[in-house]
Backbone bond lengths (Angstrom), bond angles and torsions (degrees), N, CA, C in turn:
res aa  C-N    CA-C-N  psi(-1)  N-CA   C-N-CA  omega(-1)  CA-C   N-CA-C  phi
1 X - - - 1.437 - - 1.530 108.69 -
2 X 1.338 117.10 138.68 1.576 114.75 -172.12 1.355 96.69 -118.78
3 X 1.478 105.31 159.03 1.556 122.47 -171.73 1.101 120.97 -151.33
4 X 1.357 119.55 117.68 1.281 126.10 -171.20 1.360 121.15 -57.35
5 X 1.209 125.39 131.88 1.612 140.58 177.54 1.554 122.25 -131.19
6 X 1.458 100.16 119.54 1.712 110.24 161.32 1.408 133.73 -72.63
7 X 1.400 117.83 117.06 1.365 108.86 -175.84 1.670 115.32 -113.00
8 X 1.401 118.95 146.84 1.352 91.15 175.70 1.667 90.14 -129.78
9 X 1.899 90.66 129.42 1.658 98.19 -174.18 1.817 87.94 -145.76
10 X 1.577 86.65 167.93 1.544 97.92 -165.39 1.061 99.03 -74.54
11 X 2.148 116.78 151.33 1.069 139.44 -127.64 2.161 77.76 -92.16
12 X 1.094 131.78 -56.48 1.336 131.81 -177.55 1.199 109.42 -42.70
13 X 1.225 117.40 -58.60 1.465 126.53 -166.90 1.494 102.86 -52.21
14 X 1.638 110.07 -42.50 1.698 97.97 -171.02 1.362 116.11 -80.80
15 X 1.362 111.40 -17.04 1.681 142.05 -162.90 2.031 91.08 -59.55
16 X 1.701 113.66 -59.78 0.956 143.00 -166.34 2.036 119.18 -75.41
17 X 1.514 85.93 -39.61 1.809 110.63 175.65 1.324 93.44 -73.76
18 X 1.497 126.43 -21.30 1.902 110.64 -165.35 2.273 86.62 -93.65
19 X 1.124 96.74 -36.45 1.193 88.06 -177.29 1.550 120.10 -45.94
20 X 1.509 105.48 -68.08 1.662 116.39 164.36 1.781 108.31 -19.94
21 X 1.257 91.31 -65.55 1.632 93.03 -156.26 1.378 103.83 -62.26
22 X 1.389 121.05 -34.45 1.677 114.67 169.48 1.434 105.46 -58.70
23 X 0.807 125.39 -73.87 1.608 130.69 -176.33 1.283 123.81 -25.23
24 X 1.888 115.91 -33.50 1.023 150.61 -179.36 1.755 128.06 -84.10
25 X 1.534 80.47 -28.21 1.861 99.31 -172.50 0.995 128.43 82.69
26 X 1.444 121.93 4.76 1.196 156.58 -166.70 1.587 140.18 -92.75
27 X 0.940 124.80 101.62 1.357 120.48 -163.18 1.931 102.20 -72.26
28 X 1.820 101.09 135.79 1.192 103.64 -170.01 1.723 111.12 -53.36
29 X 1.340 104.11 -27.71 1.595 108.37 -173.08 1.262 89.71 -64.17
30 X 1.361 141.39 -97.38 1.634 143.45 -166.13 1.256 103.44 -12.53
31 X 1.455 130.09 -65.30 1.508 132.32 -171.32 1.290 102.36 -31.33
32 X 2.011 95.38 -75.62 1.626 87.96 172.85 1.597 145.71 -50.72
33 X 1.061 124.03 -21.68 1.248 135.33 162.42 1.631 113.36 -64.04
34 X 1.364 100.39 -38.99 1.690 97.27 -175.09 1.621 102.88 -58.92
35 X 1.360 111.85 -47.11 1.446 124.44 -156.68 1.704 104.53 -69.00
36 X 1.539 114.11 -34.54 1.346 130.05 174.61 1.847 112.22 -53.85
37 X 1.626 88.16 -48.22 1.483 88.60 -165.41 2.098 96.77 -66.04
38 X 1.375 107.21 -45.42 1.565 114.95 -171.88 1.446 100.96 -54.46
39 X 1.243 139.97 -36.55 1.286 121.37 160.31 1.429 137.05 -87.17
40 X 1.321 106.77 4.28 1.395 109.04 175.91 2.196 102.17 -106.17
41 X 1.246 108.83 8.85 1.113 126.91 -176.42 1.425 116.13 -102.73
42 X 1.718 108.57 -38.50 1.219 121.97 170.46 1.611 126.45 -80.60
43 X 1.688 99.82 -32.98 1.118 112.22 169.84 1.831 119.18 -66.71
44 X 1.174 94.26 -14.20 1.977 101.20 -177.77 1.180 82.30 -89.04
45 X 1.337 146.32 -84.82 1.564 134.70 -169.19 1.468 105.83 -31.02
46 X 0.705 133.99 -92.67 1.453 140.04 -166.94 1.624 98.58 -25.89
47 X 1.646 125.42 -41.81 1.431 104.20 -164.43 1.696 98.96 -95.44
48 X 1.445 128.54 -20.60 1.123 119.45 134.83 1.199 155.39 -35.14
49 X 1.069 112.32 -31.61 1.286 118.06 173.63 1.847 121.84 -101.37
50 X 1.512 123.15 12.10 1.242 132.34 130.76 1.222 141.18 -54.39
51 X 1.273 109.15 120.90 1.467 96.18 178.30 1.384 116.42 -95.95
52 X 1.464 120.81 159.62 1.847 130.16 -144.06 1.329 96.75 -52.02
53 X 1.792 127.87 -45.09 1.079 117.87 -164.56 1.568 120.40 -85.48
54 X 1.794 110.96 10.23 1.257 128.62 156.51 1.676 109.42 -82.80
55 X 0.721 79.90 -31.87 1.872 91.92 -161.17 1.742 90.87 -55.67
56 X 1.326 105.32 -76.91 1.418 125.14 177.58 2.180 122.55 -51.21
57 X 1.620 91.62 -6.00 1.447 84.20 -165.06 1.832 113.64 -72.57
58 X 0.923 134.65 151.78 1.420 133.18 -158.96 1.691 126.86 48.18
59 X 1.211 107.87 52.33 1.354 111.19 171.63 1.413 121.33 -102.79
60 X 1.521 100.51 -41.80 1.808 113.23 161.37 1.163 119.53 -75.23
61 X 1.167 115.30 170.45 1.167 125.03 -178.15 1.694 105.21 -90.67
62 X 1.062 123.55 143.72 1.990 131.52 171.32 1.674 100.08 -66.40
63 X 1.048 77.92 140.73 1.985 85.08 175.49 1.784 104.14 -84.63
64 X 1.502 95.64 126.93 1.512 90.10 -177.26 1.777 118.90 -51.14
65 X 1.553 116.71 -29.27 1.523 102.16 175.48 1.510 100.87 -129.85
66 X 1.379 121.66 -168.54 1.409 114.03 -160.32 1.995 108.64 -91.14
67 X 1.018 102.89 -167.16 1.616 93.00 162.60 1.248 120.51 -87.41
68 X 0.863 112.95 -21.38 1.910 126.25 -160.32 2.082 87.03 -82.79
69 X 1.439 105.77 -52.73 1.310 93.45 -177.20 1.865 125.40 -66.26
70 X 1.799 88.76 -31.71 1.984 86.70 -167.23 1.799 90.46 -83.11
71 X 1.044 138.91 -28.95 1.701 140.11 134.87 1.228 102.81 -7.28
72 X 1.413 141.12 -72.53 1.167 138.22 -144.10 1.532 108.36 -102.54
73 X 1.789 122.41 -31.41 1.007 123.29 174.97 1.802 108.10 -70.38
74 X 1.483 124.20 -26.08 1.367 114.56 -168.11 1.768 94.88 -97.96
75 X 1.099 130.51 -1.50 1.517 126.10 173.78 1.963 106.27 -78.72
76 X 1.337 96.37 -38.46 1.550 125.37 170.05 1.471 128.63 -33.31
77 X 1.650 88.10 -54.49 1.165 109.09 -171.54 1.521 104.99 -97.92
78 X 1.281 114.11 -24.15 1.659 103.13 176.90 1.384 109.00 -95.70
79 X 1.314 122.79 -20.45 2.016 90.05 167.40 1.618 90.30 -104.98
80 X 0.895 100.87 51.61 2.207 88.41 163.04 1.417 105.89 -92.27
């Protein structure tokens, strides 16, 4: 099912994009669609091809010191 869409792009750019697509045989809409689908195609690879503990990396926050140290500061503090 197709659906009409407004774009607003600079007046050269489309002046030049209608050229292509003649040249091409191509209706300027298809172009755009082709180019839509190639990045919404590339963009699924890309989130595919992470693995979970990529996927997930920087979501928490870093602990300001390590374990070994806040480990050693709360052992510290309870037999002081």
């Amino acid at each position: 099912m197709n659906t009409k869409l407004t774009l607003n792009i600079d007046k050269q750019i489309i002046e030049k994009a209608k050229l292509v697509s003649k040249k091409n045989g191509q209706s300027l809409s298809k172009i755009i669609e082709h180019y839509l689908k190639l990045i919404i195609a590339k963009e699924n690879e890309t989130s595919k091809s992470l693995s979970i503990s990529e996927k997930l990396s920087g979501i928490l926050e870093e602990p300001k010191e390590s374990y070994s140290v806040g480990k050693a500061k709360h052992l510290l503090k309870k037999h002081a």
